[in-house]
BAVODO-809040 format. One record per atom (N, C-alpha, C): atom name; x, y, z; residue in one letter. Coordinates in nm, 2 decimals, always signed. Layout:
BAVODO-809040
CA/X/Y/Z/A
...
end
This chain:
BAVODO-809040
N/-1.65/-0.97/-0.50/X
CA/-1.64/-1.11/-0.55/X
C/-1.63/-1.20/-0.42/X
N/-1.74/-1.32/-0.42/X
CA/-1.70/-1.42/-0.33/X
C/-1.60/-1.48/-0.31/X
N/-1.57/-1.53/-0.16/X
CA/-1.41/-1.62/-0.16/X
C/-1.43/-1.73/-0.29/X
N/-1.57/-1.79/-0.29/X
CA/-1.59/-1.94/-0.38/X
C/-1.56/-1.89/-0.51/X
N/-1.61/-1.77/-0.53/X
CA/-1.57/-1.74/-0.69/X
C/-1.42/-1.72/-0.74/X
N/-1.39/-1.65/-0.60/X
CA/-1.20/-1.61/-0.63/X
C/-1.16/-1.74/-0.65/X
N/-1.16/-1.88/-0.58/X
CA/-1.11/-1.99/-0.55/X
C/-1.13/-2.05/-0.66/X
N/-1.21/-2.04/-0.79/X
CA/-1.31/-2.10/-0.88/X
C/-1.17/-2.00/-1.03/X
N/-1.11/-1.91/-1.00/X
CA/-1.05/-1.88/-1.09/X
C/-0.92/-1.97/-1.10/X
N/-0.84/-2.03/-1.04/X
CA/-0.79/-2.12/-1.01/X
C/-0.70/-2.09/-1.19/X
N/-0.58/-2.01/-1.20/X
CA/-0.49/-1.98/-1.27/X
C/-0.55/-1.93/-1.39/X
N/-0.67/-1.93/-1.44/X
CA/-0.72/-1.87/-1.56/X
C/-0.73/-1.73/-1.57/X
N/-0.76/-1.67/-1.68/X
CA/-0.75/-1.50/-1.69/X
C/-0.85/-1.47/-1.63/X
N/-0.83/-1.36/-1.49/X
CA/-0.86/-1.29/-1.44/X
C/-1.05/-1.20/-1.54/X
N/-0.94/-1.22/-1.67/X
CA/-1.02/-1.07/-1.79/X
C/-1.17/-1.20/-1.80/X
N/-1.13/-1.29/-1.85/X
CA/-1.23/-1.45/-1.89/X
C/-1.32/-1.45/-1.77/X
N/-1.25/-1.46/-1.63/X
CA/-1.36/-1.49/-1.55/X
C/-1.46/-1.44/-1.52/X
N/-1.38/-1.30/-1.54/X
CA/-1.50/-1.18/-1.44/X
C/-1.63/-1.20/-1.62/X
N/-1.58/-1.23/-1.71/X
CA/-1.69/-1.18/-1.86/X
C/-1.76/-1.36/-1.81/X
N/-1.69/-1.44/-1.80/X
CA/-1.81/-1.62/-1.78/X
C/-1.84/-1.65/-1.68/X
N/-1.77/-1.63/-1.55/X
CA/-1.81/-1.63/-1.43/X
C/-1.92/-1.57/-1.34/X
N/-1.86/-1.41/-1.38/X
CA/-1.94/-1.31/-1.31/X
C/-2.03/-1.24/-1.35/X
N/-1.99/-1.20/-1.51/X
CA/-2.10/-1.15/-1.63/X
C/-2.05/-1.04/-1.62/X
N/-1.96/-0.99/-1.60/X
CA/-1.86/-0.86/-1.64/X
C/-1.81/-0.86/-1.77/X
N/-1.83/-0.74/-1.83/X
CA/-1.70/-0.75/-1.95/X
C/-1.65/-0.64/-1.95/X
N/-1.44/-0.68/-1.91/X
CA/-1.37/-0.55/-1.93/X
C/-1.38/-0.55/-2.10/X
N/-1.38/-0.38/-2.11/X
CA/-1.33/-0.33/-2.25/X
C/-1.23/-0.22/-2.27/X
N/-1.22/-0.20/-2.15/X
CA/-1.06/-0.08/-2.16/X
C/-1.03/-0.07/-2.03/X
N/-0.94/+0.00/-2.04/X
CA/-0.82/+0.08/-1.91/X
C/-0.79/+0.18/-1.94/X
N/-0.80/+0.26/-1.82/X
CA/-0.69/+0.37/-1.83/X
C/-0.56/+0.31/-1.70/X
N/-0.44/+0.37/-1.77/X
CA/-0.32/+0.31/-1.67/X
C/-0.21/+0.43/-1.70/X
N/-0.20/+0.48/-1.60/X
CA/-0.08/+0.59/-1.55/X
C/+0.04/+0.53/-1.52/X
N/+0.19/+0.53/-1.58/X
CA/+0.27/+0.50/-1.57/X
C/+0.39/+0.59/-1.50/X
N/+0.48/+0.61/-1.39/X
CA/+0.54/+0.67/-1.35/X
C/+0.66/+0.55/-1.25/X
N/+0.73/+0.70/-1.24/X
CA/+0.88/+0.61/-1.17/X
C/+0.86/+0.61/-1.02/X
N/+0.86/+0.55/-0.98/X
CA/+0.91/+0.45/-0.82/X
C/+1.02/+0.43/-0.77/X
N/+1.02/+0.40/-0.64/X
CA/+1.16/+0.35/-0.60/X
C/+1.12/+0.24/-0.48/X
N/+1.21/+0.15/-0.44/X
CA/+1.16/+0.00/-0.39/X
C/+1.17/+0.01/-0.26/X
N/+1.07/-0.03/-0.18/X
CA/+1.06/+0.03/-0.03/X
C/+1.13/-0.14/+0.01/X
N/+1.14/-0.08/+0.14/X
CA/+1.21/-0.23/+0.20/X
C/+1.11/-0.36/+0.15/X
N/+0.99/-0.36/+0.22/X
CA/+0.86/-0.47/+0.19/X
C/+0.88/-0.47/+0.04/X
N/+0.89/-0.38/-0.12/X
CA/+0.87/-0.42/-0.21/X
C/+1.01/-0.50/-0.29/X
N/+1.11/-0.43/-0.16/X
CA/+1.25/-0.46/-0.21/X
C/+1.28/-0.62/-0.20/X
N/+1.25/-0.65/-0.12/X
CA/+1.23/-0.79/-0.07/X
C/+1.13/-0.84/-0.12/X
N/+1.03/-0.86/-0.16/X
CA/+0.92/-0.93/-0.25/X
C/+0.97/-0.92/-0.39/X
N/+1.02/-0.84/-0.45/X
CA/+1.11/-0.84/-0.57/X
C/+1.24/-0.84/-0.62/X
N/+1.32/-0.90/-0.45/X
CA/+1.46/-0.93/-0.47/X
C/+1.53/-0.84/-0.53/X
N/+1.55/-0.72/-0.49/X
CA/+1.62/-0.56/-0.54/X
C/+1.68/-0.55/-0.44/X
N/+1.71/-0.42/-0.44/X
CA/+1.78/-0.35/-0.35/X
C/+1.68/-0.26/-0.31/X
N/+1.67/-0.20/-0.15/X
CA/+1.59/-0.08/-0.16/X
C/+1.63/+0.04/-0.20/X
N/+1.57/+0.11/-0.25/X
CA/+1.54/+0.22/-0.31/X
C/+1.59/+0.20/-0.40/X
N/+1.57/+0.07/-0.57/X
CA/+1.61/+0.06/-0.65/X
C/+1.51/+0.14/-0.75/X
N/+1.57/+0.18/-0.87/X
CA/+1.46/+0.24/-1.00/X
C/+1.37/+0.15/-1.03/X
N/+1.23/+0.11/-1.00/X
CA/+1.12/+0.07/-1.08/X
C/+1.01/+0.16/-1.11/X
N/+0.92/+0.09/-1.22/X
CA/+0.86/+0.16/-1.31/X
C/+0.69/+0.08/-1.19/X
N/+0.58/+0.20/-1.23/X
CA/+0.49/+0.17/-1.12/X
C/+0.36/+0.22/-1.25/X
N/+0.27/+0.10/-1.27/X
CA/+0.18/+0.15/-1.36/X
C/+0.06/+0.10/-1.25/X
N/-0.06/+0.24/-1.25/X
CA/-0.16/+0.19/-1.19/X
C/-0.28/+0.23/-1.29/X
N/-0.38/+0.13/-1.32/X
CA/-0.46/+0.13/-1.38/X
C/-0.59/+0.06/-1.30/X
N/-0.70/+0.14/-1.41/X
CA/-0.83/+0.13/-1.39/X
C/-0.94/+0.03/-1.51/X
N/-0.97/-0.08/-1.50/X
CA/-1.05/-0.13/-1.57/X
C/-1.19/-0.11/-1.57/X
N/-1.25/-0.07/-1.68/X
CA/-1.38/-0.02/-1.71/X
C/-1.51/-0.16/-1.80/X
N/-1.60/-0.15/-1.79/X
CA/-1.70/-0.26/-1.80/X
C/-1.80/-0.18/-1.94/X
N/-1.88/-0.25/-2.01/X
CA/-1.89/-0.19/-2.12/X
C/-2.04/-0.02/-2.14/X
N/-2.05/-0.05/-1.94/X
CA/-2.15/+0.05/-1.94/X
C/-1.99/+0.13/-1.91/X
N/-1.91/+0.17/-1.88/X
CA/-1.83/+0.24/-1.82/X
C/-1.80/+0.26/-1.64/X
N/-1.87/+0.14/-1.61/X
CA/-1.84/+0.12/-1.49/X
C/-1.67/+0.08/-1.44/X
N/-1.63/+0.14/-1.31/X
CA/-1.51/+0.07/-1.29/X
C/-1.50/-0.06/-1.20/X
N/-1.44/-0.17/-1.34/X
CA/-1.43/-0.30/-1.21/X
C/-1.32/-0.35/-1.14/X
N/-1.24/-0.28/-1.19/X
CA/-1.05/-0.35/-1.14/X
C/-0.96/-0.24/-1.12/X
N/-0.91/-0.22/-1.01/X
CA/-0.80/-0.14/-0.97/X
C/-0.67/-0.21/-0.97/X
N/-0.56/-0.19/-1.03/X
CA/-0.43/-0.29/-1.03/X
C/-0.33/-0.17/-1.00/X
N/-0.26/-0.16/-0.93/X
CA/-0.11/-0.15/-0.89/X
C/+0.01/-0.23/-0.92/X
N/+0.12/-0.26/-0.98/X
CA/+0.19/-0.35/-1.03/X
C/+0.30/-0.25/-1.04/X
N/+0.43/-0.35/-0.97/X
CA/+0.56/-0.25/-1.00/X
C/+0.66/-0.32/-1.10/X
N/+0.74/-0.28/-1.12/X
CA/+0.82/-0.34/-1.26/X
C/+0.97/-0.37/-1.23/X
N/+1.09/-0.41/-1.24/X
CA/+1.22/-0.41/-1.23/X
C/+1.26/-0.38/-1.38/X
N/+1.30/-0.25/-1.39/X
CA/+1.36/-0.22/-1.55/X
C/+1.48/-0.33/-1.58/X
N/+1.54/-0.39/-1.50/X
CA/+1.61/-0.50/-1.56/X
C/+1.59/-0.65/-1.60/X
N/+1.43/-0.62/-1.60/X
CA/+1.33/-0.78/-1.62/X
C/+1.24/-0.68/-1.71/X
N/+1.20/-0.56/-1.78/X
CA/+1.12/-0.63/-1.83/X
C/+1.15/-0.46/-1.93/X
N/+1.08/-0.45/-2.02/X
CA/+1.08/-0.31/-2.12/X
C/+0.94/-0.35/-2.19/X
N/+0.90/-0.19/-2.20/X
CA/+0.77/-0.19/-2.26/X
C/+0.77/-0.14/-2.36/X
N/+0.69/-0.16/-2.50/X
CA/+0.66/-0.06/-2.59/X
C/+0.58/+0.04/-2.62/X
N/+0.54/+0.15/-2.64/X
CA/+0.42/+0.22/-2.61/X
C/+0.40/+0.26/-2.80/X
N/+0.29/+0.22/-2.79/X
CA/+0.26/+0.28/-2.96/X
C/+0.18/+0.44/-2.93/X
N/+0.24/+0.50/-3.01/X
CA/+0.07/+0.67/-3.02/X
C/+0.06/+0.67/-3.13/X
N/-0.02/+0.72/-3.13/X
CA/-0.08/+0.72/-3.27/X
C/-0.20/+0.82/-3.28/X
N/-0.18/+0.96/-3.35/X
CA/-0.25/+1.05/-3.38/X
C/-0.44/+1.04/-3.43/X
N/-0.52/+1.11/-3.33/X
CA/-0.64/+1.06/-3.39/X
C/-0.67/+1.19/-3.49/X
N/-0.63/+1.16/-3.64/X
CA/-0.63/+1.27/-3.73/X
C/-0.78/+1.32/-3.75/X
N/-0.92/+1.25/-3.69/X
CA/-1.05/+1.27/-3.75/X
C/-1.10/+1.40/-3.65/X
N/-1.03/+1.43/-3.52/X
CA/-1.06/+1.58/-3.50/X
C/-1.00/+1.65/-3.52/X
N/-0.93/+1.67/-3.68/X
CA/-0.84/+1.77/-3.72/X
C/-0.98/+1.77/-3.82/X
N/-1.06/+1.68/-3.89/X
CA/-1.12/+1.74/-3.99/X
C/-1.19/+1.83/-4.00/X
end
């Protein structure tokens, strides 16, 4: 992506631009969720302590041929934030 285009998102969804801007469209992710701990650099950018418990999800966004367009890394403070996770059984390859 160009600098002009990055500069052209200017607080809007990231998901929006890349589908009107660029002519991308995300339609899924895959995102791996596991535990972390806070290095000095992340301890300090997120006001912890180092080597505090955070939660570390990295994910891959996918485009509607299955191309990958977005790699995200994002760490979490379990005391700012809780997630819910739904499962839900796909019963139609039992039939």
């Amino acid at each position: 992506m160009s600098a002009e285009k990055a500069s052209r998102l200017n607080g809007r969804s990231l998901y929006r631009f890349l589908d009107n801007e660029c002519g991308f469209e995300v339609v899924n992710g895959n995102a791996d969720m596991s535990a972390a701990v806070a290095t000095q650099s992340l301890a300090e950018d997120m006001e912890v302590e180092t080597g505090s418990p955070l939660l570390l999800i990295e994910q891959v966004d996918f485009d509607t041929r299955g191309r990958p367009l977005l790699f995200s890394r994002e760490f979490y403070d379990s005391r700012r934030f809780k997630f819910k996770i739904k499962r839900q059984r796909n019963m139609e390859q039992y039939a």
